[in-house]
C-alpha positions in Angstrom: 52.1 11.0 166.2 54.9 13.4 164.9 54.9 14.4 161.0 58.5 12.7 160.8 57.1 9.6 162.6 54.5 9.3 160.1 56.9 9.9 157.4 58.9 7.3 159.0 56.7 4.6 158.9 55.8 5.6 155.8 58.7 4.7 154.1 59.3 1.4 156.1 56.0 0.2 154.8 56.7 1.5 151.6 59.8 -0.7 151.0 57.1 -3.9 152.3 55.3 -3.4 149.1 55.6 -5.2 145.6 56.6 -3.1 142.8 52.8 -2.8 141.4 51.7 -1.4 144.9 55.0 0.9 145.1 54.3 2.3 141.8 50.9 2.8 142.3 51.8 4.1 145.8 54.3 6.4 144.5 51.5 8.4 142.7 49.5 9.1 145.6 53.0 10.4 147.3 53.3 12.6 144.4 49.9 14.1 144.4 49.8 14.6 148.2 53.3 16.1 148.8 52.9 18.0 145.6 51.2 21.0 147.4 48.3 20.6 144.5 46.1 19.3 147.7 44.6 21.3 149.8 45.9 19.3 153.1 48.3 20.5 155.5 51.5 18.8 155.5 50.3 16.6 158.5 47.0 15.9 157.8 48.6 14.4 153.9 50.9 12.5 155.8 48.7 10.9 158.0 46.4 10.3 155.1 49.0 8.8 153.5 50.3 6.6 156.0 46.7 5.4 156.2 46.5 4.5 152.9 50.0 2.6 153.2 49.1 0.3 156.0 45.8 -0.6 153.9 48.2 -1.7 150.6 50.3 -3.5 152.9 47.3 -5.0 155.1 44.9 -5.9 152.0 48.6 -7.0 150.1 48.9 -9.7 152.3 45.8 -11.3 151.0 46.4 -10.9 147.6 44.7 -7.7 146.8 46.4 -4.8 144.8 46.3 -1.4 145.4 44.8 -0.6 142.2 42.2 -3.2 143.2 41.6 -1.5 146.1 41.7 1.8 145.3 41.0 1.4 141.4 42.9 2.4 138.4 43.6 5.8 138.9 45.9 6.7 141.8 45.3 10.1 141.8 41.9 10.2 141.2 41.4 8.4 144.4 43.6 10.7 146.5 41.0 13.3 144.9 38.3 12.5 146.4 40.0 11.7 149.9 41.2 15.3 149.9 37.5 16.1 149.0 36.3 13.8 151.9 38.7 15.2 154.9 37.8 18.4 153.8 34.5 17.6 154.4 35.5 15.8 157.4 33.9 12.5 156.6 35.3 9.4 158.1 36.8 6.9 156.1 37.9 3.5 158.4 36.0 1.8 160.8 38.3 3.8 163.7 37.4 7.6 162.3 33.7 6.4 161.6 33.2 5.3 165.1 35.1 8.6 166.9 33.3 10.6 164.2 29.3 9.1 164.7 30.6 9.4 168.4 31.7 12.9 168.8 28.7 14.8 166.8 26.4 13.5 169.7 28.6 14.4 172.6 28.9 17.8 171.8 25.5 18.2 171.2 24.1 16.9 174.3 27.4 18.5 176.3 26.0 21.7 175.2 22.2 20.6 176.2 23.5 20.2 179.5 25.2 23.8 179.2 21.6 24.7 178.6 20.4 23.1 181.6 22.7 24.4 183.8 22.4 28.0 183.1 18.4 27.5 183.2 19.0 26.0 186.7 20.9 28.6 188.2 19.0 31.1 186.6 15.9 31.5 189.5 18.9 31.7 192.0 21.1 34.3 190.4 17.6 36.4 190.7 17.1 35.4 194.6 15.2 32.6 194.1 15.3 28.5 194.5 18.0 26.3 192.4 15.6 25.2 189.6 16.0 21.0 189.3 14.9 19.7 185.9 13.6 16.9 184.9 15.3 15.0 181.5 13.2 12.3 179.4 16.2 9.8 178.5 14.4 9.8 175.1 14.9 13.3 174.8 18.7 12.9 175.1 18.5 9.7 172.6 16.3 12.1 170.1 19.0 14.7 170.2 22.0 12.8 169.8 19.8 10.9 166.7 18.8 14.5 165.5 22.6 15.9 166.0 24.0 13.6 163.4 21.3 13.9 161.1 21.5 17.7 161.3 25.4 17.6 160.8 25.5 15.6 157.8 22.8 17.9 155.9 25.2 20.6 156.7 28.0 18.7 155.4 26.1 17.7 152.3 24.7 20.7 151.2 26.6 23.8 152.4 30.5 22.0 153.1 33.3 22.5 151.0 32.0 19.8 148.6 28.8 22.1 148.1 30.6 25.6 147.4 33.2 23.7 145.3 30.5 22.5 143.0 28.6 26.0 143.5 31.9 27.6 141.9 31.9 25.2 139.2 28.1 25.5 138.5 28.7 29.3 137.6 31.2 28.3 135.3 29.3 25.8 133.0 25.5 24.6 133.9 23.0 25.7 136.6 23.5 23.0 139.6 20.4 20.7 140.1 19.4 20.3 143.8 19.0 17.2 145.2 15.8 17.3 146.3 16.5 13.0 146.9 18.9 13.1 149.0 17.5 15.6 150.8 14.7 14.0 151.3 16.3 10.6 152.5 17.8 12.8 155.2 14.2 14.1 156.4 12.8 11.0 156.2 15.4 9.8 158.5 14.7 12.7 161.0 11.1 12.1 160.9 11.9 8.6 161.9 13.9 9.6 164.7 11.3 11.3 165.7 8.6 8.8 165.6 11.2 6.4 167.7 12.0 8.9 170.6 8.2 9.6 171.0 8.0 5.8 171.3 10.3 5.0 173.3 9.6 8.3 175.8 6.5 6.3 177.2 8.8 3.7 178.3 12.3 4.7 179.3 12.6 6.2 182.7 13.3 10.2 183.2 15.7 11.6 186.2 15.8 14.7 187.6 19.1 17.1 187.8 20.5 19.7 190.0 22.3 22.6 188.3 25.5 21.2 189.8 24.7 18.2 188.1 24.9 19.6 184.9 27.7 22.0 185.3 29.7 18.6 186.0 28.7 17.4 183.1 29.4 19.6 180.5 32.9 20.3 182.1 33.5 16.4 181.3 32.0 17.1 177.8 34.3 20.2 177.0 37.2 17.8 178.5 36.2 14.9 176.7 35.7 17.0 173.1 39.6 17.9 173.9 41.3 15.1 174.9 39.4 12.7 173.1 37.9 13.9 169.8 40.7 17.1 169.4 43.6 15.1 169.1 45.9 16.2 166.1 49.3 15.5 164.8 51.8 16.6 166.0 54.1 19.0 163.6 
C-alpha cells in the first residue's frame, strides 16, 4: 500500500472515532509524524493505520483506546517504535508471517548447503553426491532457527544497545541470566523432541537438482512473500 493510501484511510477512520479515541488518537499522530521516532515515514504510517483500525475495531464493542492501549498515548507508541525496531510482531497477521519466515530462510539456506555439497564431487570429476535428509532434522532446525533469532533479538538488537547506552550513563546493566536461561531451556527441548521424533518420521533422499530448486523457491518466496514493503 502507498504512504498516501495509508494516510488516506487514516484519516477516514479517524473521523469514525468518538472524541475520547480521537483525542487519544491524535497523540499518537503527534508523536509519530513528529520525526522524534525513529521510523521511516512509511513504516509510522503503517503503524499508525494499524493502530487506527484497532480503536475503530475494539470501539465497536465498547472498548476505548485508552483501555486498550492504556493511559498514556505516547508512552505506548514508545514502545511500538522500540518493538518494530526490533522487528517483533505485534497482531496475529505479523506474528504468523514473522514465526513463518525465520524458519524458511533458515532451512532455504540448508538446502543452499546441500546443494553445493552435492555438486561438489562432480565439479572435481566425480559422481553427483545424493544426500539423505532426516525430516526431524529439518523440524529441529526450523525449531532451533527461531529460538536462535529471538536470543539475538533479545540480547544484542537495538533494544540491547539502547539500554547498553543508558547503562554507561547511570548503573551497570544486570544480565538476565533468566531469560536467558528460559531460551536454552527451550532449545534443549527442541532438541530432546527432534531426537524423538528422528526414530519415527521417515527420511528421503535428494539430488543436487533437487535442492538447487529449492532454495531458488526459498530466495523467491523470502521476496515476494516475507519482503514486501510500502510503497513510498
Amino acid at each position: 500500500m502507498y504512504i498516501h493510501e495509508m494516510i488516506h484511510e487514516t484519516k477516514t477512520l479517524r473521523q469514525q472515532m468518538t472524541p475520547e479515541n480521537e483525542a487519544y488518537f491524535g497523540e499518537m499522530v503527534k508523536y509519530l509524524r513528529s520525526g522524534k521516532s525513529s521510523l521511516t515515514e512509511a513504516k509510522g504510517e503503517e503503524v499508525l493505520l494499524g493502530l487506527a483500525r484497532e480503536i475503530i475495531k475494539n470501539q465497536s464493542k465498547g472498548i476505548s483506546a485508552e483501555q486498550l492501549y492504556g493511559p498514556e498515548p505516547t508512552a505506548y507508541c514508545e514502545q511500538v517504535v522500540e518493538d518494530v525496531n526490533m522487528r517483533k510482531p505485534r497482531s496475529t497477521k505479523e506474528k504468523i508471517m514473522y514465526y513463518t519466515m525465520i524458519p524458511w530462510v533458515a532451512l532455504t539456506w540448508v538446502f543452499f548447503i546441500y546443494m553445493i555439497t552435492g555438486f561438489f564431487s562432480k565439479w572435481f570429476g566425480g559422481e553427483l553426491e545424493y544426500t539423505l535428509i532426516s525430516s526431524a532434522s529439518l523440524l529441529l532446525i526450523a525449531g532451533l532457527s527461531i529460538v536462535l533469532v529471538e536470543l539475538v533479538i533479545r540480547f544484542l538488537g537495538p533494544g540491547s544497545r539502547k539500554n547498553k547506552e543508558e547503562a554507561f550513563q547511570t548503573s551497570p546493566r544486570k544480565f538476565n541470566i533468566k531469560a536467558l536461561g528460559i531460551y536454552l531451556a527451550i532449545a534443549v527441548g527442541i532438541i530432546a523432541v527432534g531426537v524423538l521424533l528422528g526414530r519415527i518420521m521417515p527420511s528421503f533422499t535428494v539430488s543436487p537438482w533437487d535442492s538447487l530448486i529449492i532454495f531458488v523457491v526459498g530466495i523467491l518466496g523470502q521476496k515476494f512473500i516475507f519482503g514486501r514493503r510500502p510503497k513510498a
